[in-house]
Biopython code that builds the backbone (N, CA, C, O; Angstrom):
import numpy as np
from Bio.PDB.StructureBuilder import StructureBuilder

atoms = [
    (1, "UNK", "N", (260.962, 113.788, 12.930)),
    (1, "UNK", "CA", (260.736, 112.479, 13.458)),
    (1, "UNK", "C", (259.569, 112.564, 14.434)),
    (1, "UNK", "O", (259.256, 113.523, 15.139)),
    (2, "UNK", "N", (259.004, 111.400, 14.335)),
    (2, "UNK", "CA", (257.140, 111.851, 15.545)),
    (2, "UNK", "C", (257.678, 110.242, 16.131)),
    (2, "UNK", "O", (257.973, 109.261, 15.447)),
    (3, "UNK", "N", (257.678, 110.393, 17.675)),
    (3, "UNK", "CA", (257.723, 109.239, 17.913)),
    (3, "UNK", "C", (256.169, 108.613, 18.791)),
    (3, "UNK", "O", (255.565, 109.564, 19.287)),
    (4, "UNK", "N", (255.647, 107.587, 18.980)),
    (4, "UNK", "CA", (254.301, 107.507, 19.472)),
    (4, "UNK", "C", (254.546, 106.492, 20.594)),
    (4, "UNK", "O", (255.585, 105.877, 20.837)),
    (5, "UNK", "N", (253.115, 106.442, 21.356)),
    (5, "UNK", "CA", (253.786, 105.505, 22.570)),
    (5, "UNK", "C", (252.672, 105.841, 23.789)),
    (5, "UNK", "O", (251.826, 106.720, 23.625)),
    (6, "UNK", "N", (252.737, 105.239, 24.736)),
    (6, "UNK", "CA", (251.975, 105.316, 26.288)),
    (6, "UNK", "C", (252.838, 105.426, 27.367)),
    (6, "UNK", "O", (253.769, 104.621, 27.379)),
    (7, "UNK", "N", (252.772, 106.095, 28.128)),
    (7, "UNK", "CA", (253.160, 105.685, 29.674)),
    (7, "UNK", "C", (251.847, 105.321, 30.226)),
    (7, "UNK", "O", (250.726, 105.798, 30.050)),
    (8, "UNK", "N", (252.414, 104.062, 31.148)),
    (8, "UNK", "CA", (251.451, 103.996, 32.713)),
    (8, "UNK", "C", (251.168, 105.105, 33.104)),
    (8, "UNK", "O", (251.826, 106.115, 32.852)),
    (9, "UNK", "N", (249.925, 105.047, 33.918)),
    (9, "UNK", "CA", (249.688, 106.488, 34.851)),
    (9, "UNK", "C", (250.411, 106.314, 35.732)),
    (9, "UNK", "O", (250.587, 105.109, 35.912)),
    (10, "UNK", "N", (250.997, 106.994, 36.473)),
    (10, "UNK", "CA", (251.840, 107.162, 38.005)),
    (10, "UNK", "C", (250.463, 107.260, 38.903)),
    (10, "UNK", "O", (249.394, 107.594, 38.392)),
    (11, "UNK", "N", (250.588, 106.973, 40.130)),
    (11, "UNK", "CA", (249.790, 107.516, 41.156)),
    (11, "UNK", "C", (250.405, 106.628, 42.246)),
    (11, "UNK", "O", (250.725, 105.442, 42.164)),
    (12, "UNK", "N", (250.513, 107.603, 43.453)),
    (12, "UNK", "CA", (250.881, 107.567, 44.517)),
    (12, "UNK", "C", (249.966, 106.346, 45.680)),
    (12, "UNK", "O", (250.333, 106.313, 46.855)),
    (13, "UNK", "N", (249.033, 105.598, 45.302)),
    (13, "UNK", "CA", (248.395, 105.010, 45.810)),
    (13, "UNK", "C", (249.267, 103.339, 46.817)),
    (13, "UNK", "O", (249.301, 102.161, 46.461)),
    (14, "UNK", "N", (249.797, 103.977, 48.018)),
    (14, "UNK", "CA", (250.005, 102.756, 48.284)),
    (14, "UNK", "C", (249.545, 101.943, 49.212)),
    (14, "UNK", "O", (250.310, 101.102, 49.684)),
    (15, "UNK", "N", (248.055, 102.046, 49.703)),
    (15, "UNK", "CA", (247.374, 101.802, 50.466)),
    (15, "UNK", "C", (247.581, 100.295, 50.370)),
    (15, "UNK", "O", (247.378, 99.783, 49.269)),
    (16, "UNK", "N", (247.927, 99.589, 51.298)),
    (16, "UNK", "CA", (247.343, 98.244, 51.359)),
    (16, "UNK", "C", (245.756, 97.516, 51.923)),
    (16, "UNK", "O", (245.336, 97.652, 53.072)),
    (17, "UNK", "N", (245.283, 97.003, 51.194)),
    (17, "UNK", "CA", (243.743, 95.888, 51.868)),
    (17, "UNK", "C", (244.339, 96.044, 53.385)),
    (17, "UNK", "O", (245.568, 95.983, 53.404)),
    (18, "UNK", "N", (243.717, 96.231, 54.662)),
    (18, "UNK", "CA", (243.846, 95.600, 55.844)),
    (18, "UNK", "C", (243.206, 93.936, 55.980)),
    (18, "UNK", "O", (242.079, 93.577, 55.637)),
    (19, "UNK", "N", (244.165, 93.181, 56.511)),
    (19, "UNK", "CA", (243.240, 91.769, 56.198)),
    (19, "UNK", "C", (241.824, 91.825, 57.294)),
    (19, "UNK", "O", (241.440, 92.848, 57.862)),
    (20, "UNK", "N", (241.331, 90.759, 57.384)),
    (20, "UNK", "CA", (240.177, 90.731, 57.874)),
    (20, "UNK", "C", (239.888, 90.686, 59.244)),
    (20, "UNK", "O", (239.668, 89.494, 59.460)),
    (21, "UNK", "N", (239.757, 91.338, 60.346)),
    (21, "UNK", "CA", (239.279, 91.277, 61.549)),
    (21, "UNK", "C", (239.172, 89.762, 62.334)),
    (21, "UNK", "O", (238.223, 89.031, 62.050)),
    (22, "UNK", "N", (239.812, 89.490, 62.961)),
    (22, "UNK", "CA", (240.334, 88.212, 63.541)),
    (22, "UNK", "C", (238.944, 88.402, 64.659)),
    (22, "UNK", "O", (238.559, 89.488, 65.092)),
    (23, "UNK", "N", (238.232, 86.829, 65.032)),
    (23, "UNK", "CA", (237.109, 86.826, 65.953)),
    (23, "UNK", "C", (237.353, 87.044, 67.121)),
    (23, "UNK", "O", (238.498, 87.049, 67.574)),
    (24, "UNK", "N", (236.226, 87.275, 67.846)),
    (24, "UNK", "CA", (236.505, 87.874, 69.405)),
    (24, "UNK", "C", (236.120, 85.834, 70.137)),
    (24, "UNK", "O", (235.376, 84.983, 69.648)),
    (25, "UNK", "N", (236.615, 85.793, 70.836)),
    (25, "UNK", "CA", (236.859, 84.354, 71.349)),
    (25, "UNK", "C", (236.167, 84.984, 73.110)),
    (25, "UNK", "O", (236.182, 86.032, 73.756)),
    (26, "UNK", "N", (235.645, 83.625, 73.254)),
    (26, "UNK", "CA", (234.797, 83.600, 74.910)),
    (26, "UNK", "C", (235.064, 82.341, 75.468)),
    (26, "UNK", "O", (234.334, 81.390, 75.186)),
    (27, "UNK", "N", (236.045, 82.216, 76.244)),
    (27, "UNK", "CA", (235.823, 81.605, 76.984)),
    (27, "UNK", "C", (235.321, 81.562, 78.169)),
    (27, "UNK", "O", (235.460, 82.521, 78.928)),
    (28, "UNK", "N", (234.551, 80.274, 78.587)),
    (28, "UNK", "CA", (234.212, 80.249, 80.495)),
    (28, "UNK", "C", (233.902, 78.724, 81.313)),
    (28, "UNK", "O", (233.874, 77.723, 80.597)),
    (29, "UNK", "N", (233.727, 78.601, 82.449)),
    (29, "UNK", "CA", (233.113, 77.804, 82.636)),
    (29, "UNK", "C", (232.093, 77.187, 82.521)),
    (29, "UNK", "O", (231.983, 75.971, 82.680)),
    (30, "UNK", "N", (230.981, 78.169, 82.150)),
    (30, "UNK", "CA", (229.496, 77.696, 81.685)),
    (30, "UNK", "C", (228.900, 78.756, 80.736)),
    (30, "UNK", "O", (229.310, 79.905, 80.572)),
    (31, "UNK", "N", (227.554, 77.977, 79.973)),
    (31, "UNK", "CA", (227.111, 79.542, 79.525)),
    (31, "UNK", "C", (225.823, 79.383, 78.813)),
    (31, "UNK", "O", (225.533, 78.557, 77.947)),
    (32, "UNK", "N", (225.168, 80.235, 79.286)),
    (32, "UNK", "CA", (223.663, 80.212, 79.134)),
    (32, "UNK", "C", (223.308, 80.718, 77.663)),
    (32, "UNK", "O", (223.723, 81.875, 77.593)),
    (33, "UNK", "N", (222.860, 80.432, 76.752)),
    (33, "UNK", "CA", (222.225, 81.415, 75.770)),
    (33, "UNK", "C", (220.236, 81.331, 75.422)),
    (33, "UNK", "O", (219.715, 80.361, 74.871)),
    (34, "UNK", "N", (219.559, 82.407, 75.839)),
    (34, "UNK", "CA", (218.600, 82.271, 75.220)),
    (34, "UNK", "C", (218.580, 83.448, 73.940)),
    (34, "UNK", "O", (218.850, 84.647, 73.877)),
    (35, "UNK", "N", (218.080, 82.351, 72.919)),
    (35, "UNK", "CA", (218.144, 83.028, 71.579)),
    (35, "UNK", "C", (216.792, 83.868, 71.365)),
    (35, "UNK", "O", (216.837, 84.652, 70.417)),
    (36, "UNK", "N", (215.269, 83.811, 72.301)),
    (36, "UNK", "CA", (214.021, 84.191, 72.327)),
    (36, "UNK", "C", (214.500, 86.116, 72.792)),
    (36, "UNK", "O", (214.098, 87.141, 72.241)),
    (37, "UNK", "N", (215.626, 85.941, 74.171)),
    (37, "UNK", "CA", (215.542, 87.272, 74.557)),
    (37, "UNK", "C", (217.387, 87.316, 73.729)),
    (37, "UNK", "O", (218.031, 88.220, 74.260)),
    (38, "UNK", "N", (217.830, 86.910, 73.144)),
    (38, "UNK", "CA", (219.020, 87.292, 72.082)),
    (38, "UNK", "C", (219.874, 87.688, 73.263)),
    (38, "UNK", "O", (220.147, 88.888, 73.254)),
    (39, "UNK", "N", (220.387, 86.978, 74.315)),
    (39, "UNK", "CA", (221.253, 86.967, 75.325)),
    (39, "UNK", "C", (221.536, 85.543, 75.660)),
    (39, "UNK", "O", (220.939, 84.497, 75.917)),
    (40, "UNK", "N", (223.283, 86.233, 75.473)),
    (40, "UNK", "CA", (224.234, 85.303, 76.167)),
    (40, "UNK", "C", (224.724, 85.475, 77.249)),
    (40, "UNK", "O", (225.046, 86.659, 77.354)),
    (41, "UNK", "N", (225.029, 84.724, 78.411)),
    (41, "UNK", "CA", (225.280, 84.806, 80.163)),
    (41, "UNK", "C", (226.779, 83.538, 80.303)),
    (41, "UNK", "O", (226.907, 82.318, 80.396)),
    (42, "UNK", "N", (227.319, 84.272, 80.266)),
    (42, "UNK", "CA", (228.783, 83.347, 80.936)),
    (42, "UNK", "C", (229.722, 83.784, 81.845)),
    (42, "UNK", "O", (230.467, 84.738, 82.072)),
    (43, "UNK", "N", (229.164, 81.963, 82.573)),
    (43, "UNK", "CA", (229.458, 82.036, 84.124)),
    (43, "UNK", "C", (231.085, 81.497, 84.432)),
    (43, "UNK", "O", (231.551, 80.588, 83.745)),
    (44, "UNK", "N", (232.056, 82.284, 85.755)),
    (44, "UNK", "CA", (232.774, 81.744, 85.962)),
    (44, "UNK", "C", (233.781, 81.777, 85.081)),
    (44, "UNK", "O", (233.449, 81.658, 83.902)),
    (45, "UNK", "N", (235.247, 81.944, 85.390)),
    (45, "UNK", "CA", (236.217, 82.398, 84.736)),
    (45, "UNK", "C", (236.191, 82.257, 83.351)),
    (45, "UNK", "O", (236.599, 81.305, 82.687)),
    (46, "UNK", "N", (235.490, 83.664, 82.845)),
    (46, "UNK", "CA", (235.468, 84.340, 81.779)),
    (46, "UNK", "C", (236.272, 84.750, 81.484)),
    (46, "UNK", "O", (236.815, 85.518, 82.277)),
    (47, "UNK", "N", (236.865, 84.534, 80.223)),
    (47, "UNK", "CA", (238.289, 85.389, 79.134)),
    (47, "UNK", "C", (237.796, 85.322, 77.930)),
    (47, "UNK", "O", (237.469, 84.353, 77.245)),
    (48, "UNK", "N", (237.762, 87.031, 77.636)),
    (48, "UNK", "CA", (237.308, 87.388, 76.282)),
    (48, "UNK", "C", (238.666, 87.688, 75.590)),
    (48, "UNK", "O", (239.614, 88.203, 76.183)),
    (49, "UNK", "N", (238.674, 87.360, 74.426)),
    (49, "UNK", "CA", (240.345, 87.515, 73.869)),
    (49, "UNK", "C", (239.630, 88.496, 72.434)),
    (49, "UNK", "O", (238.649, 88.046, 71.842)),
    (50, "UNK", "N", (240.049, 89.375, 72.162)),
    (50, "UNK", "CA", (239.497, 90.355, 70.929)),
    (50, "UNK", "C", (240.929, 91.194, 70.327)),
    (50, "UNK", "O", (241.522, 91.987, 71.059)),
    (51, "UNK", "N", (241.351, 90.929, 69.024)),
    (51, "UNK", "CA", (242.353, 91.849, 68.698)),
    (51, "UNK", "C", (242.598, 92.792, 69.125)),
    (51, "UNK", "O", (243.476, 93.346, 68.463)),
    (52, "UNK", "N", (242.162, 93.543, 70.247)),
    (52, "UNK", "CA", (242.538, 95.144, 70.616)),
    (52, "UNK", "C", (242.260, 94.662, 72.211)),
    (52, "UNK", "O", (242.432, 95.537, 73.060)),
    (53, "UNK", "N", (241.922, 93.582, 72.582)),
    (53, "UNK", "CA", (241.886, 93.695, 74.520)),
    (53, "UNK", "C", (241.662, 92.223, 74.575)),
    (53, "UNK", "O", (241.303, 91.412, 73.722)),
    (54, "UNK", "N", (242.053, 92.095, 76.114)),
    (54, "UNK", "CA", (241.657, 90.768, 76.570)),
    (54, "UNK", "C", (241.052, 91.418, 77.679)),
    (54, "UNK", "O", (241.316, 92.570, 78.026)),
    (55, "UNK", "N", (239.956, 90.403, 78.419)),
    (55, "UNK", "CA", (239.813, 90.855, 79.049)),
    (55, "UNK", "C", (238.915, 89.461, 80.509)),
    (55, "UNK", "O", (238.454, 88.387, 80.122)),
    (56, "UNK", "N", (238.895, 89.782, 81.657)),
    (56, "UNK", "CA", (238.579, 88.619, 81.938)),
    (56, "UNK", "C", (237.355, 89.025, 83.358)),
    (56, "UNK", "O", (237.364, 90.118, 83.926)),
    (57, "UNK", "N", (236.661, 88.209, 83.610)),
    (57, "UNK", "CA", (236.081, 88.716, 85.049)),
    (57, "UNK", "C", (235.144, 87.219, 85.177)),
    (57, "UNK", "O", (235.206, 86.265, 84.402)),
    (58, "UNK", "N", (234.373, 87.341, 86.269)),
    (58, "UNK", "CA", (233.231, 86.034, 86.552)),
    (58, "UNK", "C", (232.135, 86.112, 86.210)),
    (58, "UNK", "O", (231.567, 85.021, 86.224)),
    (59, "UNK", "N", (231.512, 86.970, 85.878)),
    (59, "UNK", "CA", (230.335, 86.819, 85.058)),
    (59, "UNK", "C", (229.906, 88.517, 83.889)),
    (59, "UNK", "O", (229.836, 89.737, 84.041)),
    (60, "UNK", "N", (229.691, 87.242, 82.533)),
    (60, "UNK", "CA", (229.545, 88.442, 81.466)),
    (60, "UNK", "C", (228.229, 87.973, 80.683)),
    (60, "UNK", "O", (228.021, 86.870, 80.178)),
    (61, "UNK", "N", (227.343, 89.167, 80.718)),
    (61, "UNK", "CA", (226.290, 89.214, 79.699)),
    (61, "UNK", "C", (225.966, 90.039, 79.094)),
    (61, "UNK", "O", (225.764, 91.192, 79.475)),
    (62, "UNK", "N", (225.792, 89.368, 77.453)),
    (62, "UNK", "CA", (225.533, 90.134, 76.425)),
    (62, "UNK", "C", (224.512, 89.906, 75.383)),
    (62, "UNK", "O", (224.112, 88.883, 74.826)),
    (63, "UNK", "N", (224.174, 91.285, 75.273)),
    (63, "UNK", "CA", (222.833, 91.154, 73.993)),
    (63, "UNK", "C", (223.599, 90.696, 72.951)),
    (63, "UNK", "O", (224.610, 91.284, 72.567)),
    (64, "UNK", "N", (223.158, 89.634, 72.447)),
    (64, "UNK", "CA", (223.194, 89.513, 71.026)),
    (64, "UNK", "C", (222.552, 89.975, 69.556)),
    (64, "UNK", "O", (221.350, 89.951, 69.294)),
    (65, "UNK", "N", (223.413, 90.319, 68.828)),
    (65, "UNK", "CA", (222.647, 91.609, 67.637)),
    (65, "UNK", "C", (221.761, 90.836, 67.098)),
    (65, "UNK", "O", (221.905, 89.617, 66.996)),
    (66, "UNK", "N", (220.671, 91.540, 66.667)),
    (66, "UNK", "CA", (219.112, 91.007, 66.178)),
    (66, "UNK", "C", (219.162, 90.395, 64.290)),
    (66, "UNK", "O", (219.529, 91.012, 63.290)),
    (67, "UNK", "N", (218.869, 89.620, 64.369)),
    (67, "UNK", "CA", (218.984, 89.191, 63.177)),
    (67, "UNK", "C", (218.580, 90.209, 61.944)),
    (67, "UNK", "O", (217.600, 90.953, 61.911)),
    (68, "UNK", "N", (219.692, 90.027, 60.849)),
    (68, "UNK", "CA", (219.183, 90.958, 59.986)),
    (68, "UNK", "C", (220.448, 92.275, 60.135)),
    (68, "UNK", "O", (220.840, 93.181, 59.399)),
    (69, "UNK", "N", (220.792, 91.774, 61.527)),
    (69, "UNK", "CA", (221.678, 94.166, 61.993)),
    (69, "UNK", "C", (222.738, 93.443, 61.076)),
    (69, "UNK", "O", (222.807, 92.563, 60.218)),
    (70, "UNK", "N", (223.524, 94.341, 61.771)),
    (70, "UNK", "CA", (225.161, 94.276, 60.908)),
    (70, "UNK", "C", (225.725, 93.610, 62.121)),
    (70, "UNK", "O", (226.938, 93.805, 62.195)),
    (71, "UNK", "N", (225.393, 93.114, 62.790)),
    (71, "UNK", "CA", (226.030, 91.873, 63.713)),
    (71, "UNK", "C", (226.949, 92.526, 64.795)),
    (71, "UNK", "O", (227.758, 91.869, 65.451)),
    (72, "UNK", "N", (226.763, 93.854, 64.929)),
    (72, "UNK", "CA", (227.409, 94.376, 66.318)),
    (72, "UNK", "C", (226.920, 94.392, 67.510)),
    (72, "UNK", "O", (225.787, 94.798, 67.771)),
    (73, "UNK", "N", (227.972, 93.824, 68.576)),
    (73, "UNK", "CA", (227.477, 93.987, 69.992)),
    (73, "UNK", "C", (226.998, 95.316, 70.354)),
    (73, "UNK", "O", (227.698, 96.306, 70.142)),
    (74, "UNK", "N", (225.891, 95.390, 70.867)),
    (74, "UNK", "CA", (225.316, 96.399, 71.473)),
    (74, "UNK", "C", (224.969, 96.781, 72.861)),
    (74, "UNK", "O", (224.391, 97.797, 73.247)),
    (75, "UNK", "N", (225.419, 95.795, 73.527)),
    (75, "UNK", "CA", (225.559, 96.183, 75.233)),
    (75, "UNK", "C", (226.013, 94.425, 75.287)),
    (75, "UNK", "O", (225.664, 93.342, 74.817)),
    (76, "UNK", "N", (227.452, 95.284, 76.589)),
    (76, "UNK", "CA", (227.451, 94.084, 77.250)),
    (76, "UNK", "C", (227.853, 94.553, 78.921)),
    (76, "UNK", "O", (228.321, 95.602, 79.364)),
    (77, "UNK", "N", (227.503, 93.462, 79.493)),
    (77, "UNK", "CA", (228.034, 93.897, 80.889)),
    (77, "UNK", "C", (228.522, 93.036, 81.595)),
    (77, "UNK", "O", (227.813, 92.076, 81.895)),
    (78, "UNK", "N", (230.171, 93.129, 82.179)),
    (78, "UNK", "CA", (231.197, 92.331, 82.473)),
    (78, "UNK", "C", (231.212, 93.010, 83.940)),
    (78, "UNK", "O", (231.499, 94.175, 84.214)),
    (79, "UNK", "N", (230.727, 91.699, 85.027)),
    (79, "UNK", "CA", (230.866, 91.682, 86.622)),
    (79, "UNK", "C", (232.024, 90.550, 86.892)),
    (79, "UNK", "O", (232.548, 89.649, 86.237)),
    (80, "UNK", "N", (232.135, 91.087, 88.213)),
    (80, "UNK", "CA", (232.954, 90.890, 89.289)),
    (80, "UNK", "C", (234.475, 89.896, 88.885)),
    (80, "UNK", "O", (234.711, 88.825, 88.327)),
    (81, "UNK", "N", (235.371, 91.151, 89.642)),
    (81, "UNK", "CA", (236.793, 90.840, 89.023)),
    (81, "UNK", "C", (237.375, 90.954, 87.522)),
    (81, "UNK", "O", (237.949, 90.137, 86.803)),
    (82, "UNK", "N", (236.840, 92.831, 87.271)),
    (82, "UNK", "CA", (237.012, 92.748, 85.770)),
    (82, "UNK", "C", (238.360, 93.100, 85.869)),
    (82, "UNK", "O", (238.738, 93.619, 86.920)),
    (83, "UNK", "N", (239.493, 92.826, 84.561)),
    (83, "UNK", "CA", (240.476, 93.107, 84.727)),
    (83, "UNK", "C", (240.301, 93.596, 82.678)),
    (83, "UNK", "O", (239.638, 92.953, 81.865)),
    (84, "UNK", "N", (240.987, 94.651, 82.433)),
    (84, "UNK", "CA", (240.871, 94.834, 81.095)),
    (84, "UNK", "C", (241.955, 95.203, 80.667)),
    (84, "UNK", "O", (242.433, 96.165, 81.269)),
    (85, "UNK", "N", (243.063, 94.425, 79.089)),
    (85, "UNK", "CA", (244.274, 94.613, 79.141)),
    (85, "UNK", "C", (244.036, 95.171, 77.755)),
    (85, "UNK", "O", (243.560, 94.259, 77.079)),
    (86, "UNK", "N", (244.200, 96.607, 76.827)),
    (86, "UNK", "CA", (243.707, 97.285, 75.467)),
    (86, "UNK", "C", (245.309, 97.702, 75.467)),
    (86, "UNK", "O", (246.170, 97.956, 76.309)),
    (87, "UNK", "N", (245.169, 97.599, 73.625)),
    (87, "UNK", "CA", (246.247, 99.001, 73.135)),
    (87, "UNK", "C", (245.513, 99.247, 72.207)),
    (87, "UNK", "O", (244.674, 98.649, 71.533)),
    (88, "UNK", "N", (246.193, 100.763, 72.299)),
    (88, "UNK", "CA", (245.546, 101.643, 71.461)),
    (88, "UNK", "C", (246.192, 102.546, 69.940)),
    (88, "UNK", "O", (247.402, 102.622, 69.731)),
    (89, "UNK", "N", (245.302, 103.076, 69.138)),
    (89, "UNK", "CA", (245.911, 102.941, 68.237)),
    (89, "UNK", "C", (247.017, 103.212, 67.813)),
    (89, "UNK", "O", (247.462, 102.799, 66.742)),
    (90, "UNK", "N", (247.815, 104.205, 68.884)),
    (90, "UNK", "CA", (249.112, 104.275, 69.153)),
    (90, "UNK", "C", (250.156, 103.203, 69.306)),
    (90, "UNK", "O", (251.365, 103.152, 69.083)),
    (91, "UNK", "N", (248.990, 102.122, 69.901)),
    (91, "UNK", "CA", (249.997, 101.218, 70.330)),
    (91, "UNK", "C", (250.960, 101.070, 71.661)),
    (91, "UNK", "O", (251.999, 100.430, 71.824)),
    (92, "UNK", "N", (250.174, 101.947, 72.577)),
    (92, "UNK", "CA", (250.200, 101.772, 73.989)),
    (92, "UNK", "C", (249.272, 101.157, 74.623)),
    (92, "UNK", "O", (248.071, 101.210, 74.354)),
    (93, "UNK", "N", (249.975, 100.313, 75.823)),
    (93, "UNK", "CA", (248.915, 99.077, 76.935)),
    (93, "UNK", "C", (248.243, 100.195, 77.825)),
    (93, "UNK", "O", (248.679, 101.264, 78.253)),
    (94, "UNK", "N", (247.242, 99.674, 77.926)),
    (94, "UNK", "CA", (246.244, 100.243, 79.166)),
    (94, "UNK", "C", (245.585, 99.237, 79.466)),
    (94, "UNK", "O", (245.316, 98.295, 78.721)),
    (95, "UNK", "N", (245.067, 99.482, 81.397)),
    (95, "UNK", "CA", (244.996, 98.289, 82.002)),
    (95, "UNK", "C", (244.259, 98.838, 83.135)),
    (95, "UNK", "O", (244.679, 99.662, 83.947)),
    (96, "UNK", "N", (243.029, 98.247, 83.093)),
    (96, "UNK", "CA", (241.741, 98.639, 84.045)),
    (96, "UNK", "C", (241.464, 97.480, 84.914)),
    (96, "UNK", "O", (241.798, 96.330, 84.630)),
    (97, "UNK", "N", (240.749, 97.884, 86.141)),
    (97, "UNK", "CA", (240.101, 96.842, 86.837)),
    (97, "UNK", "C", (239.108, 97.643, 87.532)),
    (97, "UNK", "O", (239.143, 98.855, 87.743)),
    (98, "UNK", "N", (238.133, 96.716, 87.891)),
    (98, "UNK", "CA", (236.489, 96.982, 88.559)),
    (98, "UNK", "C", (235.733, 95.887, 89.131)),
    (98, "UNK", "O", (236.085, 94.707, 89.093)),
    (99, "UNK", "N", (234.789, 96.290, 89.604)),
    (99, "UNK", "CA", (233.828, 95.586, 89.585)),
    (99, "UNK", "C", (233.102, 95.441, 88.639)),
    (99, "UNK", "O", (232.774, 94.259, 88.539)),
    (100, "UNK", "N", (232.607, 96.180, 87.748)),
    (100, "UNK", "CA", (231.999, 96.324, 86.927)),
    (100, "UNK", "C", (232.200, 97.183, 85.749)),
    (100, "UNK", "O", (232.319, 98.403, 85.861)),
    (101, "UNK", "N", (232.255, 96.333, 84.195)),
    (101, "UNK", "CA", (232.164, 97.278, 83.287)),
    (101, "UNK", "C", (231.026, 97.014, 82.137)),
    (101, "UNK", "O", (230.715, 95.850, 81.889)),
    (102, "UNK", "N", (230.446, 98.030, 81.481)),
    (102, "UNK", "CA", (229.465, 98.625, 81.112)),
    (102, "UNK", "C", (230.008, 98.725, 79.566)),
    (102, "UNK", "O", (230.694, 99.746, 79.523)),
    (103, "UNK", "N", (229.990, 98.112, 78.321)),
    (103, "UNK", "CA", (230.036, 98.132, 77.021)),
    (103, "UNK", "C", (227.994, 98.430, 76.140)),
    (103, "UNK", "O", (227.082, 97.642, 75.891)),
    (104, "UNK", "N", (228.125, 99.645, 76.002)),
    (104, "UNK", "CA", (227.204, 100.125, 75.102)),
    (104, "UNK", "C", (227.994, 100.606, 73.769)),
    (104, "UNK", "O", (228.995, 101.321, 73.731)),
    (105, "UNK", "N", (227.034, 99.823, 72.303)),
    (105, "UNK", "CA", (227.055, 100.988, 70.877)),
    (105, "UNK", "C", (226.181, 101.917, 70.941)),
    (105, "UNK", "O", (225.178, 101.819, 71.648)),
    (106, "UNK", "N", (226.484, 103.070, 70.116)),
    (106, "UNK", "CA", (225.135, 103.499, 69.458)),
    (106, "UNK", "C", (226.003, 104.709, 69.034)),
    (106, "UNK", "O", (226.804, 105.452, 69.600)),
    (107, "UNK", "N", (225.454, 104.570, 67.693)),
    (107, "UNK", "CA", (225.590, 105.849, 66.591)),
    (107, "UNK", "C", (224.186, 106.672, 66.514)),
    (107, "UNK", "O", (223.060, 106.298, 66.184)),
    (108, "UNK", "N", (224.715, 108.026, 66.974)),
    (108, "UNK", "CA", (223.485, 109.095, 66.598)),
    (108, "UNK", "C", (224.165, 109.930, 65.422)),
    (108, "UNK", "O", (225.376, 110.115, 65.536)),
    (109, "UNK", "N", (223.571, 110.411, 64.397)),
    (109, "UNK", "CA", (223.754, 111.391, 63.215)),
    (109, "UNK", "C", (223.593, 112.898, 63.973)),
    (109, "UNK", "O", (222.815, 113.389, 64.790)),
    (110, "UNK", "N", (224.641, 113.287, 63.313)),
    (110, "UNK", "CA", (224.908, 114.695, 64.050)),
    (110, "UNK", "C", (223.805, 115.676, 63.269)),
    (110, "UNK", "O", (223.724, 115.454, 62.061)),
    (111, "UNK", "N", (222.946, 116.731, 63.796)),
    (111, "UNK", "CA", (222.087, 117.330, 63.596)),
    (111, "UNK", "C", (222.823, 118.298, 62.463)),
    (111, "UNK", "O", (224.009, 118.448, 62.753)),
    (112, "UNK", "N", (222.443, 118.976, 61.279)),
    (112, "UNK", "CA", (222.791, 119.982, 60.635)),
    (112, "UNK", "C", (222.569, 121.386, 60.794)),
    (112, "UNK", "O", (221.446, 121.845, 61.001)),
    (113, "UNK", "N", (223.481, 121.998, 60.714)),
    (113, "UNK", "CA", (223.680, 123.066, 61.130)),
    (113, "UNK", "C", (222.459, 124.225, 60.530)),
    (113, "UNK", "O", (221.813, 123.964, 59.515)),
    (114, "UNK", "N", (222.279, 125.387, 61.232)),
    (114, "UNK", "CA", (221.183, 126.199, 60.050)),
    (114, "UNK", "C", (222.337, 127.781, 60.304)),
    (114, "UNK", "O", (222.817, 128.132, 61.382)),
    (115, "UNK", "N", (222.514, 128.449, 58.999)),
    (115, "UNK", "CA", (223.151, 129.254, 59.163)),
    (115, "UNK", "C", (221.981, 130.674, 59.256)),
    (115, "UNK", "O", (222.406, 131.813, 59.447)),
]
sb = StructureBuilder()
sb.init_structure("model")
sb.init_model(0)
sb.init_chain("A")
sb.init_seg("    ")
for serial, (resi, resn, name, xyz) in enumerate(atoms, 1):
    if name == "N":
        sb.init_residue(resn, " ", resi, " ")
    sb.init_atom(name, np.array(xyz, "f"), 0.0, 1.0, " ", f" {name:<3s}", serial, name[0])
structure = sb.get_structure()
C-alpha cells in the first residue's frame, strides 16, 4: 500500500507585529517654532507625554529633524523644573529631577577590527 499526502511545515515562529509607536504629545503654554533654523521653543508649563516617559519642566527646546532624515529628534534641551517619570524595559519607574536636561542622538559605526 503507498499512501501520498503533505504536511504543513511546523515552525516555531511566534513572534507577534509590535503595533505602531504611539506619538510623543507637547503640551505648553506657548510656543515658538522657526522652521528657517528647524527649532521648536515651548514656553511655560511644558508636559511631554511619550510611551516610555512623561516628562514636564518650563521651558523646552528642540531641533527639529531636517527634512528628508528619518524624522528623529536630535537634541533637545528641557530647563527649569525638570521632573522625568521613565520605565524601563524591565518595566521599572524611574524618576529624575533638575534643572536641566540635555537629550542628544547620534549613531557612530563601530570601527573594524584588524587582526
Amino acid at each position: 500500500m503507498v499512501l501520498g499526502g503533505s504536511l504543513p511545515a511546523q515552525t516555531n515562529d511566534t513572534a507577534v507585529p509590535k503595533p505602531p509607536r504611539a506619538p510623543t504629545l507637547i503640551n505648553s503654554d506657548r510656543a515658538e517654532f522657526d522652521l528657517t533654523a528647524r527649532r521648536a521653543v515651548y514656553h511655560g508649563n511644558v508636559i511631554v507625554v511619550d510611551p516610555q516617559m512623561t516628562l514636564t519642566c518650563a521651558l523646552l527646546t528642540a531641533d527639529l529633524p531636517q527634512p528628508q532624515s528619518d524624522g528623529q529628534m536630535k537634541h533637545i534641551v528641557a530647563e527649569t523644573n525638570v521632573v522625568i517619570d521613565s520605565v524601563d524595559e524591565k518595566g521599572q519607574t524611574n524618576h529624575a529631577t533638575s534643572d536641566k536636561a540635555v537629550y542628544d542622538f547620534k549613531v557612530e559605526m563601530a570601527q573594524p577590527t584588524r587582526r
